[in-house]
Chimera marker file (.cmm) of the C-alpha trace (Angstrom):
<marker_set name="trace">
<marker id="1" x="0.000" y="0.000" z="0.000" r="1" g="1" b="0" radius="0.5"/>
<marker id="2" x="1.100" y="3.658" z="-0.882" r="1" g="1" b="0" radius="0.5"/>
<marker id="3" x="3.850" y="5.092" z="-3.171" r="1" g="1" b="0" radius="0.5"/>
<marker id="4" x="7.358" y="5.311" z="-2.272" r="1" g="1" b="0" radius="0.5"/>
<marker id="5" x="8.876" y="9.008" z="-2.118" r="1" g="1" b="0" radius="0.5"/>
<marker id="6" x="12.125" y="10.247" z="-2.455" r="1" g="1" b="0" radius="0.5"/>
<marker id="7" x="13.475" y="14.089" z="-2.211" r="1" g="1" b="0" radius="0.5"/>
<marker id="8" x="16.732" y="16.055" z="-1.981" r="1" g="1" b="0" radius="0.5"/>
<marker id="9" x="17.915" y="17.675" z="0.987" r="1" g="1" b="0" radius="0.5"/>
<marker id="10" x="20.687" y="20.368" z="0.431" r="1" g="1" b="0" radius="0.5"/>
<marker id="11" x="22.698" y="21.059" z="3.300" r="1" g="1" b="0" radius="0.5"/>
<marker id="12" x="24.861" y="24.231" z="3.409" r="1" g="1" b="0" radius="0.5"/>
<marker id="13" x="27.810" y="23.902" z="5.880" r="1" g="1" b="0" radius="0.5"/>
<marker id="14" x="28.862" y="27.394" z="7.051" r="1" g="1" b="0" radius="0.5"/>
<marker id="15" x="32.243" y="27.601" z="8.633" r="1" g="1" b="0" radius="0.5"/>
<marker id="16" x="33.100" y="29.819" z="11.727" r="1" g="1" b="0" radius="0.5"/>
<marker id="17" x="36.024" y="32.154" z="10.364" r="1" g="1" b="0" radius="0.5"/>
<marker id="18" x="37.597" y="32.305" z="13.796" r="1" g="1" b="0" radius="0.5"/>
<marker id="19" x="36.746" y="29.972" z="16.383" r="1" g="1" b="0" radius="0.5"/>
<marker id="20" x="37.079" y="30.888" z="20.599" r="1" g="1" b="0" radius="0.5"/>
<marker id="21" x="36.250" y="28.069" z="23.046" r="1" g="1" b="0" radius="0.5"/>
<marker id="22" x="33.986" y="28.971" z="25.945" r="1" g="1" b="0" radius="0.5"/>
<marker id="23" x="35.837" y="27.426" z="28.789" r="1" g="1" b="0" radius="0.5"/>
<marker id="24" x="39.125" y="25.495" z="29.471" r="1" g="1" b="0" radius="0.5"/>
<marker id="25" x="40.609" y="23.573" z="31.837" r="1" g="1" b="0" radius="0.5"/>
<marker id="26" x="44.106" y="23.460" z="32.529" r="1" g="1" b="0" radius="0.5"/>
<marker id="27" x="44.828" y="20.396" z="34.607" r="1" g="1" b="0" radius="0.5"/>
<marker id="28" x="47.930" y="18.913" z="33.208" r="1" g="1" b="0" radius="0.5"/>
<marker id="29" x="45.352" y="15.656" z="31.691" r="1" g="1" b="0" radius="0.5"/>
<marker id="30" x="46.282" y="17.156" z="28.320" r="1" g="1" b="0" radius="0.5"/>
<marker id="31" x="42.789" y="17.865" z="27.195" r="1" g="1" b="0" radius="0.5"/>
<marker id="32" x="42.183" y="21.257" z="27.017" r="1" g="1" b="0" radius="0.5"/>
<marker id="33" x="44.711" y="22.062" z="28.770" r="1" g="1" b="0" radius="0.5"/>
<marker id="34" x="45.342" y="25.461" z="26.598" r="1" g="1" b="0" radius="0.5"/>
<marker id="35" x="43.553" y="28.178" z="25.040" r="1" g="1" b="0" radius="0.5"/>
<marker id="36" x="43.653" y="28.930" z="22.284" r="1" g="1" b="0" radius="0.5"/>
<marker id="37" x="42.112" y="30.772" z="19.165" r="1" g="1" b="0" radius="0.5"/>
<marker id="38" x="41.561" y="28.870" z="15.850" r="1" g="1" b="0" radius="0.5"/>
<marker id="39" x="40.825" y="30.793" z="12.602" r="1" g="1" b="0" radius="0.5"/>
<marker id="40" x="40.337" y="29.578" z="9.292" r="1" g="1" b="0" radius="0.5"/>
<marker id="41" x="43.140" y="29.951" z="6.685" r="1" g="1" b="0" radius="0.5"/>
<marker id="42" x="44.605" y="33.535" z="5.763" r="1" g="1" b="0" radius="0.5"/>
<marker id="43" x="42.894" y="35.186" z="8.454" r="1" g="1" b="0" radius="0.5"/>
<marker id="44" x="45.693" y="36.816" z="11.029" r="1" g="1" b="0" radius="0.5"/>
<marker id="45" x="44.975" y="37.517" z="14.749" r="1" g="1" b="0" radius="0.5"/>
<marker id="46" x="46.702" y="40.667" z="15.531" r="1" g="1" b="0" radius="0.5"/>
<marker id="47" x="46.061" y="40.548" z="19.195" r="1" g="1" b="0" radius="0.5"/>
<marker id="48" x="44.408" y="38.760" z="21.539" r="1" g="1" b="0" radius="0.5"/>
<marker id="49" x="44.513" y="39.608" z="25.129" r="1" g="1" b="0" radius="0.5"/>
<marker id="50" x="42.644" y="37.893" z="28.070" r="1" g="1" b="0" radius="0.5"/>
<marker id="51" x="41.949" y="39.453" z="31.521" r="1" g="1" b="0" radius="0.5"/>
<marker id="52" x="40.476" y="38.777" z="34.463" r="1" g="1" b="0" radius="0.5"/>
<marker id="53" x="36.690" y="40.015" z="36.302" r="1" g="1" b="0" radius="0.5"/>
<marker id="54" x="39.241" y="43.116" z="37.640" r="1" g="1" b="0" radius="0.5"/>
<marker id="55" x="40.485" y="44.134" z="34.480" r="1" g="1" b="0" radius="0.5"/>
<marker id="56" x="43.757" y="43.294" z="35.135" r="1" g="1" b="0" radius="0.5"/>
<marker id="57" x="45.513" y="41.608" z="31.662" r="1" g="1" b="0" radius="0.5"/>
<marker id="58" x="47.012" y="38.414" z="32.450" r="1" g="1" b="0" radius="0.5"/>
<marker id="59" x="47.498" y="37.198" z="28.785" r="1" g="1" b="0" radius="0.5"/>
<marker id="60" x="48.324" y="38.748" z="25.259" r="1" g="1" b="0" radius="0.5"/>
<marker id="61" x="49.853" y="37.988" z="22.101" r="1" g="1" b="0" radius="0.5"/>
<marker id="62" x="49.706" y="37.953" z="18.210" r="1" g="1" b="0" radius="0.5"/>
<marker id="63" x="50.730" y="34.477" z="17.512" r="1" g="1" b="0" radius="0.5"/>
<marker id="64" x="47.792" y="32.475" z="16.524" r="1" g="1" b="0" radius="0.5"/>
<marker id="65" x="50.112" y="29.339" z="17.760" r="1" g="1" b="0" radius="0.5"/>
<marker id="66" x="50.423" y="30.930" z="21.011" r="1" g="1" b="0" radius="0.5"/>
<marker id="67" x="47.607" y="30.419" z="23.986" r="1" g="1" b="0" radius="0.5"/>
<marker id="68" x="47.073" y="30.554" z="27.624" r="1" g="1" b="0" radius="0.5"/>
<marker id="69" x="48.015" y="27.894" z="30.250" r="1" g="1" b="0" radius="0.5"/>
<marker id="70" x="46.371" y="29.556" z="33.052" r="1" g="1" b="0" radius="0.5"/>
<marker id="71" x="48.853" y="31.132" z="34.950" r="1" g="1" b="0" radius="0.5"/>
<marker id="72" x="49.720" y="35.047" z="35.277" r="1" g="1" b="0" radius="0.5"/>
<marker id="73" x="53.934" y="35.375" z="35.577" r="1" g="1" b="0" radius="0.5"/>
<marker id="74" x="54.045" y="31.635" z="36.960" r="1" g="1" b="0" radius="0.5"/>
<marker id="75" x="51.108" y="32.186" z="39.095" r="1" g="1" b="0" radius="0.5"/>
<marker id="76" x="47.924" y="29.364" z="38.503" r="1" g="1" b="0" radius="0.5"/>
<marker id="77" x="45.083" y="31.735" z="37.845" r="1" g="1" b="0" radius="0.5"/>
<marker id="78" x="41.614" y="31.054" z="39.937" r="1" g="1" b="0" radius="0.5"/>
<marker id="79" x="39.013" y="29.232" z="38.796" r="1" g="1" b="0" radius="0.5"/>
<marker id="80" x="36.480" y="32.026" z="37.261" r="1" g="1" b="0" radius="0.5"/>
<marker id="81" x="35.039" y="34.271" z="34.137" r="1" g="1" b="0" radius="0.5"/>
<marker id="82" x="37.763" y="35.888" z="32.112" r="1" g="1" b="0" radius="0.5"/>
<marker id="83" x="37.195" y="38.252" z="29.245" r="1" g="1" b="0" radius="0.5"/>
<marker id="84" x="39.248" y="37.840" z="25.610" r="1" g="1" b="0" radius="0.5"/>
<marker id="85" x="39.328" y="40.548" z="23.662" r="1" g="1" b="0" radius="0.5"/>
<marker id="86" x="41.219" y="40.275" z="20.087" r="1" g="1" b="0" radius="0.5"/>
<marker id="87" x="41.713" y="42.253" z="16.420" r="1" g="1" b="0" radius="0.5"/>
<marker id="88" x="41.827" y="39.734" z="13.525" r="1" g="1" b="0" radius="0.5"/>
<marker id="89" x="42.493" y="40.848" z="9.962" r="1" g="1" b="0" radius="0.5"/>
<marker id="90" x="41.116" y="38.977" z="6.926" r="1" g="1" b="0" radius="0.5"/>
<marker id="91" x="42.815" y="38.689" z="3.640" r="1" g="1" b="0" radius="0.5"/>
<marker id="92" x="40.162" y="41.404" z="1.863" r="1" g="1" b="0" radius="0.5"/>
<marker id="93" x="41.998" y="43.885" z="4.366" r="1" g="1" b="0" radius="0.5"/>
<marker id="94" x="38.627" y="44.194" z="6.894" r="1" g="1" b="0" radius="0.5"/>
<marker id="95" x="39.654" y="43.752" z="10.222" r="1" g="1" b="0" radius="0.5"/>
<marker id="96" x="36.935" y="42.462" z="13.308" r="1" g="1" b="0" radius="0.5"/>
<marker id="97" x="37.052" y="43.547" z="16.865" r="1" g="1" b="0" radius="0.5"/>
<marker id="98" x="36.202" y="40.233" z="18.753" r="1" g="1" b="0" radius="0.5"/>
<marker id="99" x="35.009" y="40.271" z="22.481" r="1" g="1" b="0" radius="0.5"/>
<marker id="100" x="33.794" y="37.365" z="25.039" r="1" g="1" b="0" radius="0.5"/>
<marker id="101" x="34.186" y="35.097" z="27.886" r="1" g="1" b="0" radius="0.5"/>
<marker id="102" x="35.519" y="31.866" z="29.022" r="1" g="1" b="0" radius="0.5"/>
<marker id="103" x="35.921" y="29.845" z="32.133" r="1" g="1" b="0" radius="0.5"/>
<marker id="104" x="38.588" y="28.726" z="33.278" r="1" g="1" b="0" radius="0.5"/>
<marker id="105" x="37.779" y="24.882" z="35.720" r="1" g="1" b="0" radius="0.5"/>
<marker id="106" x="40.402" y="23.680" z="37.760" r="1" g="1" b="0" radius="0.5"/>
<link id1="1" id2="2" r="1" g="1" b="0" radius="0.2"/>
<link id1="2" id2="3" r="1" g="1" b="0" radius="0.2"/>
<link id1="3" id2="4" r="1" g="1" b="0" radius="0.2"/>
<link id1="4" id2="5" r="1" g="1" b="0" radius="0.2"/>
<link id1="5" id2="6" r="1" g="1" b="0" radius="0.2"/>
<link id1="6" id2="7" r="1" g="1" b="0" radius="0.2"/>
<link id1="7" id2="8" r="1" g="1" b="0" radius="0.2"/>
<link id1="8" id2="9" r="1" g="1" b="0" radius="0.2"/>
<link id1="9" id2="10" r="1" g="1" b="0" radius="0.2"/>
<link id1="10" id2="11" r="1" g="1" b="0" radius="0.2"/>
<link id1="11" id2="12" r="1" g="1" b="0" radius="0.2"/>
<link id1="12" id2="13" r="1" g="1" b="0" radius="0.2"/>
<link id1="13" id2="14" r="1" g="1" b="0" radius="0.2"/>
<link id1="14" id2="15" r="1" g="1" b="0" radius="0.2"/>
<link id1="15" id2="16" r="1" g="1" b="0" radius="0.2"/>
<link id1="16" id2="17" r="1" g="1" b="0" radius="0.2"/>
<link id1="17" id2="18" r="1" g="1" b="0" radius="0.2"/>
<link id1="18" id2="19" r="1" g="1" b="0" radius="0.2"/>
<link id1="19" id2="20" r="1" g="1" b="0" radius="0.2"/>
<link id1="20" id2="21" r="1" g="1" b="0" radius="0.2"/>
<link id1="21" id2="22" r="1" g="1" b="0" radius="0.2"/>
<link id1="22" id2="23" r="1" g="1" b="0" radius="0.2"/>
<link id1="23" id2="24" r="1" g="1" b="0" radius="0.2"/>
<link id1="24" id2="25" r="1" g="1" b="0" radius="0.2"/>
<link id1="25" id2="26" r="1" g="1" b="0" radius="0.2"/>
<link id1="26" id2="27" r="1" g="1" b="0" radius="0.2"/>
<link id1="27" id2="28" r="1" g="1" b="0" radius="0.2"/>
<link id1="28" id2="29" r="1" g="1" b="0" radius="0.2"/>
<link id1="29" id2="30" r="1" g="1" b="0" radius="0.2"/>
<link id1="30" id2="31" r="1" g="1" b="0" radius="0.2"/>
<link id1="31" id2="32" r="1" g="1" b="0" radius="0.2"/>
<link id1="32" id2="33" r="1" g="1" b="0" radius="0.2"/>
<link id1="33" id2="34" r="1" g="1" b="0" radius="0.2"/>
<link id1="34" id2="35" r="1" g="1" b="0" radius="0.2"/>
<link id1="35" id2="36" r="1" g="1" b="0" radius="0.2"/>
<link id1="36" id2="37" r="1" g="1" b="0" radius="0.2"/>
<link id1="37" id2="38" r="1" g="1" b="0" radius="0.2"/>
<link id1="38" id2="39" r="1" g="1" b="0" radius="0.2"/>
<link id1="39" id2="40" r="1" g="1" b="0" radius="0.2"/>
<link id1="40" id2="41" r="1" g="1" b="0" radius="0.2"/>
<link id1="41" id2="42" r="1" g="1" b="0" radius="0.2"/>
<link id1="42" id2="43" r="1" g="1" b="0" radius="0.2"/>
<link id1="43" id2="44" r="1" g="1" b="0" radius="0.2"/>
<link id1="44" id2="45" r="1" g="1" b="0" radius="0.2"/>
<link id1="45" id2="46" r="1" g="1" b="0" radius="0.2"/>
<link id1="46" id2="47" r="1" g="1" b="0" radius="0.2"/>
<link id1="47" id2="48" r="1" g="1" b="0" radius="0.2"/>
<link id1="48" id2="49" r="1" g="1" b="0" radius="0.2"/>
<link id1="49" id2="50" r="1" g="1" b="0" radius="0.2"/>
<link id1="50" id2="51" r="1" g="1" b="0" radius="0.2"/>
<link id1="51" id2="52" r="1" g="1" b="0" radius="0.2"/>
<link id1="52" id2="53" r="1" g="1" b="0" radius="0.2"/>
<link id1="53" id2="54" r="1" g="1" b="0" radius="0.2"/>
<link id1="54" id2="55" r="1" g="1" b="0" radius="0.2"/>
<link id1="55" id2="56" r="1" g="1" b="0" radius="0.2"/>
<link id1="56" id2="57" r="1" g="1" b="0" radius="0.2"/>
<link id1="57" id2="58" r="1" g="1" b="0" radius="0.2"/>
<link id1="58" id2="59" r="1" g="1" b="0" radius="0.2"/>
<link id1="59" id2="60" r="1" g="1" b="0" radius="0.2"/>
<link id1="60" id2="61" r="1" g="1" b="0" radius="0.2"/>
<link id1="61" id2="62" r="1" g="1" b="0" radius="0.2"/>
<link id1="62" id2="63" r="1" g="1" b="0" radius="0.2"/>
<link id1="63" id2="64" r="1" g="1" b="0" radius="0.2"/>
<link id1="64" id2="65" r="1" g="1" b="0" radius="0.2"/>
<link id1="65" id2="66" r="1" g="1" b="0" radius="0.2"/>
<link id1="66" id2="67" r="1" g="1" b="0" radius="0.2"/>
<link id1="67" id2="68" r="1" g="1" b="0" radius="0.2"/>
<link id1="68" id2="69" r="1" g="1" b="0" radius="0.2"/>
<link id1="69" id2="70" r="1" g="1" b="0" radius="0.2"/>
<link id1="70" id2="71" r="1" g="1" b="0" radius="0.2"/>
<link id1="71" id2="72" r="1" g="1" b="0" radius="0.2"/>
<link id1="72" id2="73" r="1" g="1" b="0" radius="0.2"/>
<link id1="73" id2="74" r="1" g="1" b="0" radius="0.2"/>
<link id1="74" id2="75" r="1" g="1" b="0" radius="0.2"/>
<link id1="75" id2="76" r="1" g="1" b="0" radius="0.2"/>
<link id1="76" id2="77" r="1" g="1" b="0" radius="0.2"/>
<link id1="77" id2="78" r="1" g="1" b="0" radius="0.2"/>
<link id1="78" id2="79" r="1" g="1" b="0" radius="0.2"/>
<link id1="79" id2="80" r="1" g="1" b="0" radius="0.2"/>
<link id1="80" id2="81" r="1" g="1" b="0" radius="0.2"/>
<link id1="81" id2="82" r="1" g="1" b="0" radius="0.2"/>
<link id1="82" id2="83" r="1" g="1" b="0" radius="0.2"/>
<link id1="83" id2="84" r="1" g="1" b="0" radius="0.2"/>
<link id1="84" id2="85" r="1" g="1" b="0" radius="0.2"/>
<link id1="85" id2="86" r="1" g="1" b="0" radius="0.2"/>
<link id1="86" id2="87" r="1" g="1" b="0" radius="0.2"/>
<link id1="87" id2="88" r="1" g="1" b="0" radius="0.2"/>
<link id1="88" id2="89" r="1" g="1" b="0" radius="0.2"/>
<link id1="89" id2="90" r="1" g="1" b="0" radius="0.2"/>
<link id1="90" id2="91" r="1" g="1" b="0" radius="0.2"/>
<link id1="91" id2="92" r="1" g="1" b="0" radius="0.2"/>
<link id1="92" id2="93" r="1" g="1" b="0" radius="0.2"/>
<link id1="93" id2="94" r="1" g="1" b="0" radius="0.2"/>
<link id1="94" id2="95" r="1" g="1" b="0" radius="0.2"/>
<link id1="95" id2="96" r="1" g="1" b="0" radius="0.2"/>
<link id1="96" id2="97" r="1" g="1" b="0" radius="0.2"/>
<link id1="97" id2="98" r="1" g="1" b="0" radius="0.2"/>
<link id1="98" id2="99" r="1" g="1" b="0" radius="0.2"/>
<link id1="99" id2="100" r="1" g="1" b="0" radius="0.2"/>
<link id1="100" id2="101" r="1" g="1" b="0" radius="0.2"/>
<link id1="101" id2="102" r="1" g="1" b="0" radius="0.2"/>
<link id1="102" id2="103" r="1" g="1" b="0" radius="0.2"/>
<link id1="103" id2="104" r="1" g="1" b="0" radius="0.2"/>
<link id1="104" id2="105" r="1" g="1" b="0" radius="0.2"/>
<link id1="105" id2="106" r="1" g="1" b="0" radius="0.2"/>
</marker_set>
């Protein structure tokens, strides 16, 4: 009984251009244990800088290889909201002001 049907689904899949985790946890398990900023190809992070709820900076570079372990000049950082801020440039010459938080879980 009844007709078989068939259709075509199109699925688009849209790529982030940069991508920033939400939390981290830097326990020394090796998962996660840095954080770091992925983009897709050509696009450059100028800066990225991560401070804490005081607004006191306690990471900030322009390597896109680079990211934070958790600790502030040696220091392990408390478990807690920080803030990332960063500049990234795409290869048309616009650049993006990025903003957000992340957790850090001990």
């Amino acid at each position: 009984t009844g007709c078989p049907k068939t259709d075509t689904v199109r699925i688009k899949v849209i790529m982030q251009d940069v991508f920033v985790p939400n939390a981290f946890s830097p326990n020394g398990d090796g998962l996660n244990d840095i954080f770091k900023v992925t983009t897709r190809k050509l696009i450059n992070v100028q800066e990225f800088r991560i401070v804490n709820r005081w607004g006191n900076e306690v990471f900030y570079t322009n390597d896109i290889h680079k990211g934070w372990d958790g600790k502030y000049k040696g220091q392990e950082q408390d478990t807690g909201v920080y803030y990332y801020m960063m500049r990234v440039a795409y290869p048309t010459g616009k650049t993006d002001f990025l903003k957000g938080d992340l957790t850090l879980i001990r």
